[in-house]
OpenMM code with the backbone's topology and positions (N, CA, C; nanometers):
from openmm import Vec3, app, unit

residues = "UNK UNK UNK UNK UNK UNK UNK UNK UNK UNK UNK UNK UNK UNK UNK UNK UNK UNK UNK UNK UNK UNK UNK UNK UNK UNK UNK UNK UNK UNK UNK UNK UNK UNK UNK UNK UNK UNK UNK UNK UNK UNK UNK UNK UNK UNK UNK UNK UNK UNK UNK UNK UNK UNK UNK UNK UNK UNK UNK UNK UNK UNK UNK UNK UNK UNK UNK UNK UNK UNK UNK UNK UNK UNK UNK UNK UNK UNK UNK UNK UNK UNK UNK UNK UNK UNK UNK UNK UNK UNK UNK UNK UNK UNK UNK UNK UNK UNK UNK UNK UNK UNK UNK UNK UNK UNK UNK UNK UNK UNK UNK UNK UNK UNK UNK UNK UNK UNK UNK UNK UNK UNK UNK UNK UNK UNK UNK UNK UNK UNK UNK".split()
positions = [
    Vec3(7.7522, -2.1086, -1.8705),
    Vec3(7.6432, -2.0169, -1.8401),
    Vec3(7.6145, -1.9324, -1.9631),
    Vec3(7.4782, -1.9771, -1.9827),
    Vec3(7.4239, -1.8142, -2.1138),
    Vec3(7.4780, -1.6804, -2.0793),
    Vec3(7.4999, -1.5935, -2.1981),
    Vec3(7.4946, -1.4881, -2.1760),
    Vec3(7.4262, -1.3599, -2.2455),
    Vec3(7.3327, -1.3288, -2.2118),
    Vec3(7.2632, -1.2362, -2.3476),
    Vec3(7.3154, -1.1547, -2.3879),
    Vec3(7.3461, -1.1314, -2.5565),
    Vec3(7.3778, -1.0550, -2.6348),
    Vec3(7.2937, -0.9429, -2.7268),
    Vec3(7.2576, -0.9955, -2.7519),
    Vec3(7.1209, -0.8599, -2.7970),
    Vec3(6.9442, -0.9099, -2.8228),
    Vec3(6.9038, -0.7952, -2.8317),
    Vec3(6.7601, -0.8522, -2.8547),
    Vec3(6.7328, -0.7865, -3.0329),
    Vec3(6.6242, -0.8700, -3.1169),
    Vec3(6.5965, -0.8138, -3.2242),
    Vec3(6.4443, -0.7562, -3.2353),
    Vec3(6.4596, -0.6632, -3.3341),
    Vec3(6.3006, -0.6142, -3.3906),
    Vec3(6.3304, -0.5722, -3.5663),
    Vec3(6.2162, -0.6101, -3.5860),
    Vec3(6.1741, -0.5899, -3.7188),
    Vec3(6.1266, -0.3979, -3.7544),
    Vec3(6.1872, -0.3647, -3.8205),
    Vec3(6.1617, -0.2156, -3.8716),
    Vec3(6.1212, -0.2113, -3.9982),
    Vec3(6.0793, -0.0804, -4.0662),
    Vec3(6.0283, -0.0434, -4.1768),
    Vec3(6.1841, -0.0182, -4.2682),
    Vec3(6.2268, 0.1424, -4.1865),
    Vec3(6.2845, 0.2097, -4.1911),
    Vec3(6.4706, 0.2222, -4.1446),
    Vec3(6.5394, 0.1967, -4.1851),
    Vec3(6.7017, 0.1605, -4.1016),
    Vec3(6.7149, 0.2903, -4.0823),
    Vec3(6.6963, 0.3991, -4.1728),
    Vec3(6.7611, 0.5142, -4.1236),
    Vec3(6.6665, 0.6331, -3.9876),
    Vec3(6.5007, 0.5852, -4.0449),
    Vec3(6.4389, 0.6376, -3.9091),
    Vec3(6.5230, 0.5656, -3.8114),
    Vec3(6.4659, 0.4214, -3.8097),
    Vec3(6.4792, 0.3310, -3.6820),
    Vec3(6.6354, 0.3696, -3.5688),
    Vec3(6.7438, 0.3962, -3.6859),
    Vec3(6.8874, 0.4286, -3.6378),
    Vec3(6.8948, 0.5461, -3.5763),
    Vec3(6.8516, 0.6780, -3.6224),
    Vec3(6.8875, 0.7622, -3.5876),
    Vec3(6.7105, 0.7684, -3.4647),
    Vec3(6.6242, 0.7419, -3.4217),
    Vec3(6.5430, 0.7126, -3.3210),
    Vec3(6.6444, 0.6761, -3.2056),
    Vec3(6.7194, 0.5914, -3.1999),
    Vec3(6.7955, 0.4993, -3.1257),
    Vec3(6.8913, 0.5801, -3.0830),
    Vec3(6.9722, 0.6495, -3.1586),
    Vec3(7.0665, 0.7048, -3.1424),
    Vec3(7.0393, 0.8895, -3.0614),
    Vec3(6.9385, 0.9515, -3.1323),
    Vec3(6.8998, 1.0621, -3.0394),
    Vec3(6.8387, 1.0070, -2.9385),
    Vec3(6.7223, 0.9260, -2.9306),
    Vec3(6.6917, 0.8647, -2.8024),
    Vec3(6.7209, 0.8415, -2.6891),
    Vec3(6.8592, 0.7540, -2.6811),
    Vec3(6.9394, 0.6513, -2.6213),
    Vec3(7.0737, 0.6179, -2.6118),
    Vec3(7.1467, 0.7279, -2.7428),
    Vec3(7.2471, 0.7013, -2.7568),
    Vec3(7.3325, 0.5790, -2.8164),
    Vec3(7.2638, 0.4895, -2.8517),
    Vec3(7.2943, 0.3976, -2.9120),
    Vec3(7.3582, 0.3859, -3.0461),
    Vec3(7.4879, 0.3651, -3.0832),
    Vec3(7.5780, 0.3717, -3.2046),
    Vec3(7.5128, 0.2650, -3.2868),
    Vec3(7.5916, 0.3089, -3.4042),
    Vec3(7.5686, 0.2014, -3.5625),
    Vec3(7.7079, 0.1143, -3.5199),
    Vec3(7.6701, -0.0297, -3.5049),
    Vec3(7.8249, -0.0955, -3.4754),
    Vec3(7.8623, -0.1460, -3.5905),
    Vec3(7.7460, -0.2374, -3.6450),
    Vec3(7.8166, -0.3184, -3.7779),
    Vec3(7.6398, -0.3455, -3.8629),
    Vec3(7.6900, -0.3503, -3.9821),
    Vec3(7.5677, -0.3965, -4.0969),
    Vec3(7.6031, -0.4579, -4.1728),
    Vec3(7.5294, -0.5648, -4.2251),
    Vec3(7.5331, -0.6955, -4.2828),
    Vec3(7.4017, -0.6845, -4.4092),
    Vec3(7.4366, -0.6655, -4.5164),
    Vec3(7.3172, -0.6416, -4.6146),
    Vec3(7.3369, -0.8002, -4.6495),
    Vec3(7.1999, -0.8479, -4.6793),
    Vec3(7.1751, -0.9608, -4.7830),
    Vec3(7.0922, -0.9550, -4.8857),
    Vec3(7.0537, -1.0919, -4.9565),
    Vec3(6.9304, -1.0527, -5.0617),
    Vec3(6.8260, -0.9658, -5.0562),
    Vec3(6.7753, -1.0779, -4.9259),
    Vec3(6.6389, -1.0232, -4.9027),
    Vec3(6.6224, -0.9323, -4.7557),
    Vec3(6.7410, -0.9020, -4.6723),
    Vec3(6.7767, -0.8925, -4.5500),
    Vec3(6.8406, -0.7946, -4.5379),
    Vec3(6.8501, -0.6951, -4.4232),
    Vec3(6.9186, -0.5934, -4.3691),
    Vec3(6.9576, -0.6212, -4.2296),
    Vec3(7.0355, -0.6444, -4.0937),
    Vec3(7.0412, -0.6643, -3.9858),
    Vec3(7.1872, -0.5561, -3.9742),
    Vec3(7.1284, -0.5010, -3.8732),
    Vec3(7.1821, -0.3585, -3.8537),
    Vec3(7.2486, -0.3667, -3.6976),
    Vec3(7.3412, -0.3547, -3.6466),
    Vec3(7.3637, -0.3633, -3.4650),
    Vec3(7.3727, -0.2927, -3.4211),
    Vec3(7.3333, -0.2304, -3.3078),
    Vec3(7.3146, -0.0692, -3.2317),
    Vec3(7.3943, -0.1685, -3.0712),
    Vec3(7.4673, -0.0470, -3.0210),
    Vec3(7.5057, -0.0420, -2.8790),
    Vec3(7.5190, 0.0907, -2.8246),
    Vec3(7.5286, 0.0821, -2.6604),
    Vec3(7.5349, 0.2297, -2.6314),
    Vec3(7.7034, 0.1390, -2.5621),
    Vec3(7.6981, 0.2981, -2.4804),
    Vec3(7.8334, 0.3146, -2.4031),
    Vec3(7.8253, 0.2027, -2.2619),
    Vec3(7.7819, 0.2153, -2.2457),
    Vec3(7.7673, 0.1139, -2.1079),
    Vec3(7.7364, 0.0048, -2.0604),
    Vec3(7.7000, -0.0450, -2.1905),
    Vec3(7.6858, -0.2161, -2.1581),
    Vec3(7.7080, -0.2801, -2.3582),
    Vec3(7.7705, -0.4119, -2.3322),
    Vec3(7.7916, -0.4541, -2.4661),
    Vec3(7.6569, -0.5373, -2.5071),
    Vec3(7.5185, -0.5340, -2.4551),
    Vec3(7.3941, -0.5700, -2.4900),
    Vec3(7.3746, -0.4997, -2.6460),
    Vec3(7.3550, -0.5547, -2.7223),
    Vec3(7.3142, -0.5450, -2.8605),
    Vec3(7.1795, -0.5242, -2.9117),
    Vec3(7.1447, -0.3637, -2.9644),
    Vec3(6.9505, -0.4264, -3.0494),
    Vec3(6.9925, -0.4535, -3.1813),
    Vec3(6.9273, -0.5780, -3.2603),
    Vec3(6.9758, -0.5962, -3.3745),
    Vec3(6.8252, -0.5144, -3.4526),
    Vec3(6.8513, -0.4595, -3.5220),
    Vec3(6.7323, -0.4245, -3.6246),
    Vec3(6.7343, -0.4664, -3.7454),
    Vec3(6.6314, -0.5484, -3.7982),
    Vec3(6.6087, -0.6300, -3.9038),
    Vec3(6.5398, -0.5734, -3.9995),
    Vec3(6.5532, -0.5796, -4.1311),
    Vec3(6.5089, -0.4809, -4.1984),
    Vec3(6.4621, -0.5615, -4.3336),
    Vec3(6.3598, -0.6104, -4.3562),
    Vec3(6.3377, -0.6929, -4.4906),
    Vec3(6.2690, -0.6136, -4.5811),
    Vec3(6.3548, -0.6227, -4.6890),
    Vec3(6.3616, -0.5590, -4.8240),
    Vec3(6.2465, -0.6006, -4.9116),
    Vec3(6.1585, -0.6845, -4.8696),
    Vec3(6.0501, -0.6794, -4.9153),
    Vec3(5.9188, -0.6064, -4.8263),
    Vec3(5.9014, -0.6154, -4.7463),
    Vec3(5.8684, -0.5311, -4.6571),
    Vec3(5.8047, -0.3789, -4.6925),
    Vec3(5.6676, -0.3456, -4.6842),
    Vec3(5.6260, -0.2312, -4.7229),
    Vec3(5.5207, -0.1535, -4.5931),
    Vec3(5.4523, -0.3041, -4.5901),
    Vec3(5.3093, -0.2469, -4.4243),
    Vec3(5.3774, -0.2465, -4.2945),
    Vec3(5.3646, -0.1816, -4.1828),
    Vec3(5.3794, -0.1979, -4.1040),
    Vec3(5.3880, -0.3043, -3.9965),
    Vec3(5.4658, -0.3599, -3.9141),
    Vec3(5.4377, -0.4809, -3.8925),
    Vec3(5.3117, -0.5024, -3.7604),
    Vec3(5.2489, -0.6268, -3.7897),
    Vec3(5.1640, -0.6198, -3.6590),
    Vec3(5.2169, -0.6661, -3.4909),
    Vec3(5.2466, -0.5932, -3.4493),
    Vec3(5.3327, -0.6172, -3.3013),
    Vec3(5.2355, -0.7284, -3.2289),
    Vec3(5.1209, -0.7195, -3.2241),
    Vec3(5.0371, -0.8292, -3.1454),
    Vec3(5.0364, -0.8063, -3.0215),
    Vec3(5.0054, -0.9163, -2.9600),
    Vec3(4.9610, -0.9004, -2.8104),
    Vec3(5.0747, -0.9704, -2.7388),
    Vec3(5.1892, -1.0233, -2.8049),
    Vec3(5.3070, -1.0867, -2.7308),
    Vec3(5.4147, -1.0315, -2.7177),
    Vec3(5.4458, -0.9181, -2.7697),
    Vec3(5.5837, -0.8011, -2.7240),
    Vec3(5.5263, -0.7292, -2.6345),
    Vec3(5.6587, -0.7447, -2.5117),
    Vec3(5.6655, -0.6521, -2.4139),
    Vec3(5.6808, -0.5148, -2.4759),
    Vec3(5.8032, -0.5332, -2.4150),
    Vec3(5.9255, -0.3521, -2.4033),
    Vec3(6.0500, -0.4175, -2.4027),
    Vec3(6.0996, -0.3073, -2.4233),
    Vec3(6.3028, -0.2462, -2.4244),
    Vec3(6.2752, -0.2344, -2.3396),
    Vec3(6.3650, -0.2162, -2.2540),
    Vec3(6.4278, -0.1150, -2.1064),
    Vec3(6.5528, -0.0389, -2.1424),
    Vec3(6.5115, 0.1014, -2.0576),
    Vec3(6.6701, 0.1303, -2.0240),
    Vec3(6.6720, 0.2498, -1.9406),
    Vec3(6.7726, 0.2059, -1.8768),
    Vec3(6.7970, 0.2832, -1.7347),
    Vec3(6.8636, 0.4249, -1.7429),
    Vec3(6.8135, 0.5043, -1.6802),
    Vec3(6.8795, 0.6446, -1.6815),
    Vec3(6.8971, 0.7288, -1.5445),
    Vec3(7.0602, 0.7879, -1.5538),
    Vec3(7.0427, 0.8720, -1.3879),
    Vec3(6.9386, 0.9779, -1.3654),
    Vec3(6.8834, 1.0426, -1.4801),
    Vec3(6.8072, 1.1739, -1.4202),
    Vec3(6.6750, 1.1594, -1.5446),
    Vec3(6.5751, 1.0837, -1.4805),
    Vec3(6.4307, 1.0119, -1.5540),
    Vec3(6.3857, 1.1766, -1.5708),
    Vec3(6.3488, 1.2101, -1.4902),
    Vec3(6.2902, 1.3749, -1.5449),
    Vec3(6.3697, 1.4351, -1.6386),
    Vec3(6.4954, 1.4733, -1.6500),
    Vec3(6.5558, 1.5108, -1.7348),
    Vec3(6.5252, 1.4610, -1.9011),
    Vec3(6.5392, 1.2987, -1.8799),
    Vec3(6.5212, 1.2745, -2.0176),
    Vec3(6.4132, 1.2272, -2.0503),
    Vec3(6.2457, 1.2518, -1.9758),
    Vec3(6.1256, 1.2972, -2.0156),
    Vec3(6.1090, 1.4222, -2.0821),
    Vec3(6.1800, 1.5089, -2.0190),
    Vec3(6.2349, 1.6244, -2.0809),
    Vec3(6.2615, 1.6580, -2.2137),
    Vec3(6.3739, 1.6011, -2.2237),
    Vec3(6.4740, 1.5784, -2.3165),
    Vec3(6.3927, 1.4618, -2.4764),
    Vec3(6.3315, 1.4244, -2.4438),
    Vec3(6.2449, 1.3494, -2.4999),
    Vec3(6.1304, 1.3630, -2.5782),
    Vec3(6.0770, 1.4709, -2.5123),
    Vec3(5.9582, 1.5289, -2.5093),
    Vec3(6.0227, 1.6615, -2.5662),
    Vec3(6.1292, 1.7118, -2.6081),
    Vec3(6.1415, 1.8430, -2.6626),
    Vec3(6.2064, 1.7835, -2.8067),
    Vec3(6.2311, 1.6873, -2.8197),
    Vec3(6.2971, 1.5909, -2.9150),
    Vec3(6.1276, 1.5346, -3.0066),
    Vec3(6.0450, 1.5163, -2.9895),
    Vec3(5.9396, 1.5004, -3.0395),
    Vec3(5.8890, 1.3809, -3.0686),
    Vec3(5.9292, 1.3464, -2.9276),
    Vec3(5.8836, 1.1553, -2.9562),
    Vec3(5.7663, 1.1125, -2.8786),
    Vec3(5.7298, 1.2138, -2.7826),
    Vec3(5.5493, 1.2075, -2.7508),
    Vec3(5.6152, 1.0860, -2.6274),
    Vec3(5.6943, 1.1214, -2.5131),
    Vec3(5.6751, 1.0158, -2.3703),
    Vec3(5.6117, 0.9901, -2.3180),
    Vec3(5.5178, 0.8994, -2.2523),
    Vec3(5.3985, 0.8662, -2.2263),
    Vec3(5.4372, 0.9407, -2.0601),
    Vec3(5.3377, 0.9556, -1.9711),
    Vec3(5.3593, 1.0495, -1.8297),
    Vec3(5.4542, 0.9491, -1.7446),
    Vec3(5.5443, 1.0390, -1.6346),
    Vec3(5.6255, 0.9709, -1.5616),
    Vec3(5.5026, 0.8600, -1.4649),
    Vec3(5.5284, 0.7332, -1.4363),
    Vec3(5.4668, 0.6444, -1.3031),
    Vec3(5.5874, 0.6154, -1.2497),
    Vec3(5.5226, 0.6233, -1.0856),
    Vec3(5.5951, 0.5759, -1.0259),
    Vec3(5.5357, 0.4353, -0.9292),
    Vec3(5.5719, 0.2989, -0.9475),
    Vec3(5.5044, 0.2140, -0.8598),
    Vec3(5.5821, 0.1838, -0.7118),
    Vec3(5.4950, 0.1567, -0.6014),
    Vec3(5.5324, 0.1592, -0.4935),
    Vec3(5.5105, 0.0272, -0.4379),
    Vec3(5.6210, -0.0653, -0.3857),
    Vec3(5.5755, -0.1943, -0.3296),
    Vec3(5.6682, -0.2132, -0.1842),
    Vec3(5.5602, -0.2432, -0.1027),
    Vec3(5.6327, -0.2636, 0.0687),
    Vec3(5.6206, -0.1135, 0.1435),
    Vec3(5.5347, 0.0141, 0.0921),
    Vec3(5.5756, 0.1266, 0.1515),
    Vec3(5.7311, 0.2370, 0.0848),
    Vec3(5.7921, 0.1294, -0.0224),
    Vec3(5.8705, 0.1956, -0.0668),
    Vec3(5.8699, 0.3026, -0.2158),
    Vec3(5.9588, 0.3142, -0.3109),
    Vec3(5.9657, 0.3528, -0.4602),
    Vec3(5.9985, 0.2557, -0.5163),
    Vec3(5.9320, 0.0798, -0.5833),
    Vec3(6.0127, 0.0182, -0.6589),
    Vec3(6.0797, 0.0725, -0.7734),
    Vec3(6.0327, 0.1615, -0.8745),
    Vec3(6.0291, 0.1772, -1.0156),
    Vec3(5.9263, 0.2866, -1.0276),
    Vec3(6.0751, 0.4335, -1.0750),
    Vec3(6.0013, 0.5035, -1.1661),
    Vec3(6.0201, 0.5126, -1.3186),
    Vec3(5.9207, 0.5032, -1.3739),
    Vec3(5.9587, 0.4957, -1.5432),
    Vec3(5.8346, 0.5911, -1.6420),
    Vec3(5.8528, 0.5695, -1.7892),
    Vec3(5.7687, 0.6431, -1.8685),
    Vec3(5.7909, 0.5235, -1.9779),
    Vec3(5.7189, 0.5519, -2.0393),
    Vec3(5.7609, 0.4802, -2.1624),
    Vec3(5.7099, 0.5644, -2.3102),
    Vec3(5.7661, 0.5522, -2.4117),
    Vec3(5.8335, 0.6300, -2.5024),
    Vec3(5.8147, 0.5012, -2.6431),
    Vec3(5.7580, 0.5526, -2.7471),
    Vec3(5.7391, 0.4620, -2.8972),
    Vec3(5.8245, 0.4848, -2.9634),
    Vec3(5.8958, 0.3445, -3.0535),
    Vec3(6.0055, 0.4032, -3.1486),
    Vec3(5.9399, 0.4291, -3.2661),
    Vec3(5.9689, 0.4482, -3.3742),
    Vec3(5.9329, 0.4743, -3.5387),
    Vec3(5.8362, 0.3848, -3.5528),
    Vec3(5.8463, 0.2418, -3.5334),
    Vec3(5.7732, 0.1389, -3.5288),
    Vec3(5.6556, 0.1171, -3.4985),
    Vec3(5.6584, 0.1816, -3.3576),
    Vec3(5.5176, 0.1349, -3.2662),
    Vec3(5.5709, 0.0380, -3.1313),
    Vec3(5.7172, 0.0064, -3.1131),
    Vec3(5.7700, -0.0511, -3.0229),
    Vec3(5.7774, 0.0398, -2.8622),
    Vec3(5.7005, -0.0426, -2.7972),
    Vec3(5.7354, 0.0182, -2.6720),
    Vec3(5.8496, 0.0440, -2.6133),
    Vec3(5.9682, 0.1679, -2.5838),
    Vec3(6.0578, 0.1566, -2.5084),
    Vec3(6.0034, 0.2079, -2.3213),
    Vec3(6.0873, 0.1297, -2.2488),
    Vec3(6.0138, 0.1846, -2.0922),
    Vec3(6.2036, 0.2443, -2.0601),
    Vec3(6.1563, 0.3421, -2.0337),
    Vec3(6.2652, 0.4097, -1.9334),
    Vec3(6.2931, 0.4450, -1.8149),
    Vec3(6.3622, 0.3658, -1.7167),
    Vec3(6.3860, 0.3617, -1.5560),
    Vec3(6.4416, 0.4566, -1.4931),
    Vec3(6.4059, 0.5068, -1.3955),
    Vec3(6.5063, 0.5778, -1.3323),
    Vec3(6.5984, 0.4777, -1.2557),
    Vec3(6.7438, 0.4876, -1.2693),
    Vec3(6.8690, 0.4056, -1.2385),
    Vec3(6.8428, 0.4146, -1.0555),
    Vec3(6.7803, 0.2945, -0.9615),
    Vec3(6.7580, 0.2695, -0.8790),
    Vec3(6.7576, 0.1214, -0.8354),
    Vec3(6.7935, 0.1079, -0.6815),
    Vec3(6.7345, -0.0740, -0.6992),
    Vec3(6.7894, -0.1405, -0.7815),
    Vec3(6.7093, -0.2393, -0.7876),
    Vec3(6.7077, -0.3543, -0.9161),
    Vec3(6.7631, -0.2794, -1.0735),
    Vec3(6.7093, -0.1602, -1.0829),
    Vec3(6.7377, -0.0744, -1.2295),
    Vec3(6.8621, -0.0135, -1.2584),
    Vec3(6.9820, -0.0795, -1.1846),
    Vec3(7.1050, 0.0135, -1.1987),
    Vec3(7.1705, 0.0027, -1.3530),
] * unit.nanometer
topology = app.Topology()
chain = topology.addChain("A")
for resn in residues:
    res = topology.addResidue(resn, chain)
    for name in ("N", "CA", "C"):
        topology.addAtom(name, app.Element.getBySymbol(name[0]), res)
């Protein structure tokens, strides 16, 4: 059986992109691998061994064009108001809390939040399916 290990994105910046991640989300510096032309950087948080790799090419100057085929990150949190909050006093501009409703119930409340990049992160409140 597969098992997913991390997801990657392309950055400008290692030291914005790292420390974004890390006030953000909490996400540590695990290991870095410099090459010629290459930087790949590994971030984890505390609670799951899921990996973001951030890629960093040393030639690299424009911004990259994200396009119309990247989603989002996810990530789940116990107290979503809090770290709209927390987010938003941190100066990362959270987009407004939604909450969607399917069957009469609360499926999913979230916000979503841009890294350095222009990458969408969506943030869950830890419910349901979102634990």
């Amino acid at each position: 059986m597969a098992k997913a290990i991390h997801s990657m994105i392309r950055v400008l910046d290692e030291d914005r992109s790292v420390a974004f991640y890390r006030e953000a989300f909490g996400l540590t510096h695990i290991e870095r691998f410099d090459f010629k032309s290459f930087t790949l950087v590994y971030l984890r948080g505390d609670e799951t061994p899921f990996e973001l790799e951030l890629t960093i090419n040393k030639d690299r100057t424009e911004p990259y064009d994200l396009g119309d085929g990247y989603g989002h990150l996810a990530f789940s949190v116990e107290d979503l108001d809090a770290e709209h909050a927390r987010l938003g006093a941190a100066g990362f501009s959270p987009r407004d809390i939604v909450e969607f409703e399917r069957d009469g119930s609360t499926f999913a409340r979230f916000f979503f939040v841009k890294d350095p990049d222009g990458y969408q992160i969506e943030v869950l409140q830890r419910a349901g399916r979102f634990v």
